[in-house]
C-alpha positions in Angstrom: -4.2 -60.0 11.6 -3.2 -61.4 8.1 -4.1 -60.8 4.4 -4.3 -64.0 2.3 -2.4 -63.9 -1.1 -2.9 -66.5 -4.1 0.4 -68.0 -5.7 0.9 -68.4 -9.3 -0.2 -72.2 -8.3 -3.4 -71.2 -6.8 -2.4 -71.6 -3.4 -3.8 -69.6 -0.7 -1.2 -68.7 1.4 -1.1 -66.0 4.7 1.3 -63.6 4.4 1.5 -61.4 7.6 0.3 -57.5 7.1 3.0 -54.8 7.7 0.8 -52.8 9.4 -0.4 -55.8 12.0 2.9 -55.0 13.7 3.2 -53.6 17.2 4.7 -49.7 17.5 7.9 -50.7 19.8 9.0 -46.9 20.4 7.3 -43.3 20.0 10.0 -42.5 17.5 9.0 -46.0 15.3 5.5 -44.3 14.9 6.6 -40.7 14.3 8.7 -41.7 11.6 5.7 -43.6 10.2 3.4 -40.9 10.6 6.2 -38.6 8.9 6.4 -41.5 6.1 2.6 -42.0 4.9 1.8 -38.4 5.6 4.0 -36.2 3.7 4.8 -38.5 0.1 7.7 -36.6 -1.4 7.5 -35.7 -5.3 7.1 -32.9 -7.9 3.4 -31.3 -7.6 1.1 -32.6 -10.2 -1.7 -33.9 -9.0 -5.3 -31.8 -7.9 -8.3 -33.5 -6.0 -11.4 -31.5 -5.3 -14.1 -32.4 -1.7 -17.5 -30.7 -2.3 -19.6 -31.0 0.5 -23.0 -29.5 0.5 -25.9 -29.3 3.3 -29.2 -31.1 1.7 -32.5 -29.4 2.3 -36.0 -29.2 0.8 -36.9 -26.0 -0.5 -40.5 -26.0 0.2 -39.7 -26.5 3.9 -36.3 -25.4 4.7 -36.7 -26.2 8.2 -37.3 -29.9 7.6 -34.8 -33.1 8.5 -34.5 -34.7 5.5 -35.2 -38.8 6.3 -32.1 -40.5 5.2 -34.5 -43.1 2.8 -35.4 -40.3 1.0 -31.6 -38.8 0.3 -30.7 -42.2 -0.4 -33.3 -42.9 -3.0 -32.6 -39.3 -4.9 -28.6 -40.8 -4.5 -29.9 -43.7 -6.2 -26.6 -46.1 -7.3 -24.3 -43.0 -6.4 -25.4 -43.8 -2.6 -23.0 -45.4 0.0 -24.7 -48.6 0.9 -24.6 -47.6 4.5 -27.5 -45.1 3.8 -29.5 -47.8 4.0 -28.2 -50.7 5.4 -26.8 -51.0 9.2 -25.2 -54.3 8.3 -23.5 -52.7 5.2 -19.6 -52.1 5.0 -19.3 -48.8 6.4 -16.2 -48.1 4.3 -18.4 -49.6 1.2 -19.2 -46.5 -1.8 -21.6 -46.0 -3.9 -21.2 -45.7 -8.2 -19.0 -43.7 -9.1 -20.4 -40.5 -11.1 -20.1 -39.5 -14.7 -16.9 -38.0 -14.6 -15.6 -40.5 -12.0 -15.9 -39.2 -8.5 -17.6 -40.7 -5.4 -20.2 -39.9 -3.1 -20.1 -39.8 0.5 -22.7 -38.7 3.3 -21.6 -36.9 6.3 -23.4 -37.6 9.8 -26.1 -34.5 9.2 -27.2 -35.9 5.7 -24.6 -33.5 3.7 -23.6 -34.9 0.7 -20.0 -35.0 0.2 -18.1 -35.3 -3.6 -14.9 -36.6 -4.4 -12.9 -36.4 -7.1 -10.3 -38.5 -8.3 -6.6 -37.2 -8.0 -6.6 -35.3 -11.4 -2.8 -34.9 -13.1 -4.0 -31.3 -14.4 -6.5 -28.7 -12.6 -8.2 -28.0 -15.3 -9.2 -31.8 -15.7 -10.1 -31.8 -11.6 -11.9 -28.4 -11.8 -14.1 -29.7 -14.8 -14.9 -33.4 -13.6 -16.2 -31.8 -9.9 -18.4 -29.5 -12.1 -19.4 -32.2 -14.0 -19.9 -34.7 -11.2 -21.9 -31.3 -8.8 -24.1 -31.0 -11.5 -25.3 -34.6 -11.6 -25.8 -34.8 -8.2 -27.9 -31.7 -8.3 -30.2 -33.0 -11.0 -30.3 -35.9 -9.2 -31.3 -34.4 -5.6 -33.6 -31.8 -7.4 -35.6 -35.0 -9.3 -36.5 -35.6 -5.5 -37.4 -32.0 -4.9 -33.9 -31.7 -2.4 -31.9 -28.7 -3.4 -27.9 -28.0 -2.1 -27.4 -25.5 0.4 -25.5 -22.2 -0.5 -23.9 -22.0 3.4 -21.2 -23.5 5.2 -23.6 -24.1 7.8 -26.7 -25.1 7.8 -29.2 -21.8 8.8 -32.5 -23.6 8.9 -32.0 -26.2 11.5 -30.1 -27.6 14.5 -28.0 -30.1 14.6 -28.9 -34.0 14.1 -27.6 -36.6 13.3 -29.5 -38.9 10.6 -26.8 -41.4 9.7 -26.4 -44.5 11.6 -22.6 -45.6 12.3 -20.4 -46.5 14.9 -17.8 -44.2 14.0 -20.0 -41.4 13.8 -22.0 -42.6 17.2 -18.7 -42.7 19.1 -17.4 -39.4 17.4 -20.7 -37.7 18.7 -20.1 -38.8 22.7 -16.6 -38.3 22.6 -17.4 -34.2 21.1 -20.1 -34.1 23.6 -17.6 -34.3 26.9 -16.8 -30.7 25.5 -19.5 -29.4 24.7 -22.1 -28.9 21.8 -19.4 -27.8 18.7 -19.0 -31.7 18.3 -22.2 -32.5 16.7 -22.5 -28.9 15.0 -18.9 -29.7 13.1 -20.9 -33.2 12.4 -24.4 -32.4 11.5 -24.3 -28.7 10.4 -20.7 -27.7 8.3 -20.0 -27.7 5.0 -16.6 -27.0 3.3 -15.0 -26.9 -0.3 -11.5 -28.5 0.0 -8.5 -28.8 -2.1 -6.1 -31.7 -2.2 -2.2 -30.8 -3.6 0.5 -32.8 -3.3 3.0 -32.4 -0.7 6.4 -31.4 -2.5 9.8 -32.1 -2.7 12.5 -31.5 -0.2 13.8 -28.4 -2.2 13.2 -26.3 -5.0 10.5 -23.9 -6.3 8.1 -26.7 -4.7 9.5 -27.3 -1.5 7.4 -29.1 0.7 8.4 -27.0 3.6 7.2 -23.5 1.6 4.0 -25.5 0.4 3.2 -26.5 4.3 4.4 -22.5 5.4 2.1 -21.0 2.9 -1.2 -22.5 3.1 -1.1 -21.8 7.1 0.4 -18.0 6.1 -2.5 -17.3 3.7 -5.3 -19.5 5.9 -7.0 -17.1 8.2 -7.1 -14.2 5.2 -8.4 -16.9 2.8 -11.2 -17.9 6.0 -12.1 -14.5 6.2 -12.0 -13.8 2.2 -14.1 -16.7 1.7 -16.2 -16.5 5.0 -20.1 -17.8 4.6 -21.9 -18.8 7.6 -23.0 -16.0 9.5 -26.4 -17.8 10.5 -27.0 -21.1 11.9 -30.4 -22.5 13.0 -32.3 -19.0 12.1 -30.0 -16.9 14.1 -27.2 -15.0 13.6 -24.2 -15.9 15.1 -21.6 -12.6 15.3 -19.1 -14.9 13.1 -18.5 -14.5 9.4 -17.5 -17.8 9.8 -19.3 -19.6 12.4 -18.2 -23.2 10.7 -14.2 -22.3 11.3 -16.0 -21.1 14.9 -17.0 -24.3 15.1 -13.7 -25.7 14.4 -12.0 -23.4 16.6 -14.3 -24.5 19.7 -13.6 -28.6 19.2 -11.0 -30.6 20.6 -7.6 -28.4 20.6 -5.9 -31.4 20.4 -7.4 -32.8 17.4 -8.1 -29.5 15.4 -5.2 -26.9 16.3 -3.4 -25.8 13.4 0.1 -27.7 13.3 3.7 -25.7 13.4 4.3 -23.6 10.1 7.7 -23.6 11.4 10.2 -26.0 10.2 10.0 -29.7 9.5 6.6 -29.9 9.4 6.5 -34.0 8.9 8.1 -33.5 12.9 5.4 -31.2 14.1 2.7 -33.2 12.6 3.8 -36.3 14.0 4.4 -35.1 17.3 0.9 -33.5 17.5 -0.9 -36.6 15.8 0.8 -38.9 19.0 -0.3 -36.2 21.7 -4.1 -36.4 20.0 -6.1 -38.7 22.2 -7.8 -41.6 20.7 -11.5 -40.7 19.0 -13.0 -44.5 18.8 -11.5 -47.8 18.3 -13.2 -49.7 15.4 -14.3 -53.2 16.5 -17.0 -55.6 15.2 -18.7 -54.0 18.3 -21.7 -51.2 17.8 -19.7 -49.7 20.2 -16.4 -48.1 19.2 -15.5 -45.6 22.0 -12.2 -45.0 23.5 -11.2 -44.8 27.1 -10.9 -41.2 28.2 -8.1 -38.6 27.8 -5.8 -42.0 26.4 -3.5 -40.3 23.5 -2.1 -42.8 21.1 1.5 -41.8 22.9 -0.5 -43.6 25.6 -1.5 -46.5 24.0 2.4 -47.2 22.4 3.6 -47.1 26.4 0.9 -49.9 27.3 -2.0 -48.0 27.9 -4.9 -50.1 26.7 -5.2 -54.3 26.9 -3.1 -54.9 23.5 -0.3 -53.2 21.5 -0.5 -50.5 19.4 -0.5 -51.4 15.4 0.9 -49.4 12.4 -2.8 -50.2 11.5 -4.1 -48.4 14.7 -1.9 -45.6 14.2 -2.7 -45.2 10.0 -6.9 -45.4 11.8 -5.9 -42.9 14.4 -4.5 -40.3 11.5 -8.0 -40.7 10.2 -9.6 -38.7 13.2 -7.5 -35.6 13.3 -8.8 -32.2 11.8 -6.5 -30.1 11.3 -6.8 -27.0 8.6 -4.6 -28.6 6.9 -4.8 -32.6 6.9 -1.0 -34.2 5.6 -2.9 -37.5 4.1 0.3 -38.7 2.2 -0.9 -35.3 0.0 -1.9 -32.2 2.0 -5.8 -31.3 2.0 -6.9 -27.8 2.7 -9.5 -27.9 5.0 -10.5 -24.4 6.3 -13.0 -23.0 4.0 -16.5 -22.4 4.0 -19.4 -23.8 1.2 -20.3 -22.0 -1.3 -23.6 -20.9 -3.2 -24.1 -21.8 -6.3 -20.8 -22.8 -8.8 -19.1 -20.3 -6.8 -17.4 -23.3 -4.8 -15.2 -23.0 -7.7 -13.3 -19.9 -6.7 -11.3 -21.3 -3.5 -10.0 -24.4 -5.2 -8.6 -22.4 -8.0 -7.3 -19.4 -5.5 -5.6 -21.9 -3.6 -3.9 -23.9 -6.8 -3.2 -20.7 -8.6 -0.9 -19.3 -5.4 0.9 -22.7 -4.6 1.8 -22.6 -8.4 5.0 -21.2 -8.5 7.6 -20.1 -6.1 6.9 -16.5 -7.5 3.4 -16.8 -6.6 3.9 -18.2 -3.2 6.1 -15.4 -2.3 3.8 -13.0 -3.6 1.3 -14.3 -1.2 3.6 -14.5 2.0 4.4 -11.1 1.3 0.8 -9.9 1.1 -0.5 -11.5 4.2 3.0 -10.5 6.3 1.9 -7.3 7.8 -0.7 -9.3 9.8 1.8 -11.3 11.3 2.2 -15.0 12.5 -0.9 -16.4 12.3 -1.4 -17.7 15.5 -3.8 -20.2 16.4 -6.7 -20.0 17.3 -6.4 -16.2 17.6 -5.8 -15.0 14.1 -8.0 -17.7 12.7 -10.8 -16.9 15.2 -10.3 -12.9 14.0 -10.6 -13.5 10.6 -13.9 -16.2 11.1 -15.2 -13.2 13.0 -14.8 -10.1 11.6 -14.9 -11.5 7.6 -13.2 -8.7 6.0 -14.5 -5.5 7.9 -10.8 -5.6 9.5 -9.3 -3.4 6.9 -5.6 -5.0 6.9 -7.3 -8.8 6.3 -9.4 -6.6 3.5 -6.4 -5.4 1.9 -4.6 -9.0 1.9 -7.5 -10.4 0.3 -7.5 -8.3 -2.5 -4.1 -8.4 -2.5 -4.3 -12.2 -2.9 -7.0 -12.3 -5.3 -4.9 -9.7 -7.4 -1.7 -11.9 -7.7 -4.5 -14.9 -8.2 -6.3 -12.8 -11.2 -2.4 -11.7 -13.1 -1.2 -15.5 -12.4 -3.9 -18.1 -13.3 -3.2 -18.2 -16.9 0.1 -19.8 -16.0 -1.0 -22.0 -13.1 -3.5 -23.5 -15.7 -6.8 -22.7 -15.0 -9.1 -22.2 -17.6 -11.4 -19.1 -18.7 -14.3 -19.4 -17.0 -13.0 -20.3 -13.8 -10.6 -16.7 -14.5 -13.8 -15.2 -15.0 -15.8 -16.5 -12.2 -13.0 -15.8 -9.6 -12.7 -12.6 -11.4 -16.8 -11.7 -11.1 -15.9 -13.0 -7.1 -13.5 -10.2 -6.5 -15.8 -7.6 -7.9 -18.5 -8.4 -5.9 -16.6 -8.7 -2.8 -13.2 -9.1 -2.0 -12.2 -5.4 -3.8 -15.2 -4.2 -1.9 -14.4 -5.2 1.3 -17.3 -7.8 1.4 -17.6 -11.0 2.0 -20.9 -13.7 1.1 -21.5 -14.0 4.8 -22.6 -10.0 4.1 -24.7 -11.2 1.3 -26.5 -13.6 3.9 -26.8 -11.5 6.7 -28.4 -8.1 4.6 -30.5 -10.5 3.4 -31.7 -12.3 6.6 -31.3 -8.1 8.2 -34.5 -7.6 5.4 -36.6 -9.5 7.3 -35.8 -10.9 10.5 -34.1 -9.3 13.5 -30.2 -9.6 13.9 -30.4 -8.9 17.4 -32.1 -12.7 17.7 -29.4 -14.4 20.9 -26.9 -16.5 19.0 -27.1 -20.7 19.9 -25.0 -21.3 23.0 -22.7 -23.5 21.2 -21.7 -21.0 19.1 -21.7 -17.8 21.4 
């Protein structure tokens, strides 16, 4: 494997790829991993994921054909919508304000932004971006769902790649959470740079904090209490989800000291998801973990290319992608998927903050995992010590934003959030579920995969 280069004389000349080098030792690789993962510097850069669940509000119950999201996508749409023999890796347009669109296996519509050097800047280029997608979908009479999972309909898959093919029968030795996570979850995510190796910013206190505050912010932020017509007993049922997949591959990594060694031991002990190949068929032999594959499991070496692929495929609640990305909450309805970006910027803002926060989530103890995760996507905030630390949290959010940069309305909208819920004990997931208690019956059996 080899990239080609062109000399100032126009030669073309091969010049052998870093990363098409064999892994010689387990501790080569975790020192990699540890490297690309966790990019030391000062904090200053803020990237937003939107992802949304697609639907037709006429027929809420109806698959969406892919042509038809791909048509309403228009030049934002990854090629791969409608080509098999596209690049898989290939993207769309980029919006107005500059971020990309990609489509997750169920047909949710997923929004990127570019890494932004102020929040502000990220929080109004996602708005900017949401809303032209919006317009767009709604031209085609398609609407964005107001879950983080979808409550209409099961399961299915409607986009046609390898990865996710291989992904779906790898899940599916486990069980049915595989293609739920896939075809049925939506999340809001925030991507903050790592930190430095001391200081007010210390990547060590970053890492600590967002696994300290996580389960109270799942809980706070909890909005899938319905999935497929049913209630599911979950605030949460998407972190349920989460919770039920591949421990291996999803478990929350070590809050606990150096976190660039925890992650890289865990990402090693993950077994492989797929192996890309110009195949249609990317699976990986069974129960083989990449610490395998380095001591001659498979038919070739290991790469540094393999292992950066490999990285790709864990899910943990919080991903270390060079930057960290804050994976564990839920959707939102409406331009309320606003509000958990700017909590989560606002208390990794300053030292102060961040200590303010440990200290309010403390009396619940070490979030352990999956237990204290799988509380808080349960009970949403009817557990009156998670209520308390959530208001707590939004309180030192509300008295701190100013200085952590985020403008007025988004003050004002994580403000008119509290109000309605957190100081009340309530969470949206209680919005949905009075609403669905008005007509339906929430005694209906929950879906096995979720129960």
């Amino acid at each position: 494997m080899s990239e080609t280069t062109v000399t100032s004389r126009g030669t073309a000349v091969a010049e052998q790829d870093p990363l098409a080098e064999p892994i010689r030792t387990r501790a080569d690789a975790e020192a990699f991993v540890a490297k690309i993962c966790f990019k030391i510097g000062p904090p200053r850069l803020a990237g937003i994921e939107l992802e949304r669940l697609i639907y037709d509000p006429t027929d809420p119950a109806a698959l969406i054909p892919v042509e038809r999201l791909a048509s309403a996508l228009g030049r934002w749409s990854p090629p791969i919508l409608t080509s098999s023999t596209a690049d898989p890796t290939a993207l769309g347009a980029p919006l107005p304000a500059g971020s990309t669109v990609t489509v997750e296996p169920g047909g949710q519509v997923e929004l990127s932004t570019q890494a932004w050097g102020t929040f502000a800047d990220c929080l109004a280029a996602a708005s900017t971006d949401a809303d032209a997608v919006r317009a767009a979908l709604a031209r085609y009479g398609l609407a964005v769902g107001h879950s983080g999972i979808d409550a209409h309909r099961p399961a299915t898959r409607i986009v046609q790649k390898a990865r996710y093919a291989a992904m779906e029968r790898y899940f599916d030795r486990d069980g049915a959470a595989g293609r739920l996570m896939m075809g049925s979850t939506a999340s809001v995510q925030l991507s903050v740079d790592a930190g430095t190796e001391s200081g007010e910013h210390a990547l060590a206190e970053r890492w600590r904090t967002l696994h300290a505050i996580g389960p109270t912010l799942v809980a706070l932020f909890a909005n899938s209490p319905i999935y497929a017509g049913a209630p599911t007993g979950w605030h949460s049922t998407r972190q349920r989800v989460w919770i039920k997949l591949d421990p291996g591959r999803t478990t929350s990594v070590s809050a606990t000291g150096d976190p660039r060694a925890a992650y890289a031991a865990a990402a090693l002990d993950a077994r492989l998801l797929c192996l890309p190949n110009e195949s249609d068929c990317w699976d990986a032999p069974r129960d083989v973990t990449f610490a395998d594959w380095i001591d001659g499991a498979l038919d070739r070496p290991a790469t540094y290319a393999d292992l950066e692929y490999h990285l790709s495929t864990l899910f943990p609640p919080v991903r270390a992608k060079g930057f960290l990305e804050v994976r564990y909450l839920d959707a939102q309805a409406g331009d309320d998927w606003q509000v958990p970006p700017a909590v989560l910027w606002t208390l990794l803002g300053s030292g102060r903050l961040r200590d303010a926060a440990l200290a309010a989530v403390e009396p619940l103890g070490e979030p352990t995992w999956p237990d204290a995760w799988a509380t808080a996507a349960r009970d949403g905030l009817t557990d009156p010590g998670t209520a308390h630390a959530a208001s707590q949290l939004l309180t030192i959010v509300l008295e701190g934003a100013s200085a952590a940069g985020l403008p007025g309305d988004a003050i004002a909208r994580i403000s008119r959030f509290a109000e309605r819920y957190t100081f009340r004990g309530r969470t949206p997931a209680d919005d949905q579920l009075d609403h669905f208690a008005s007509t339906h019956d929430l005694h209906r059996e929950a879906p096995e995969a979720i129960s």
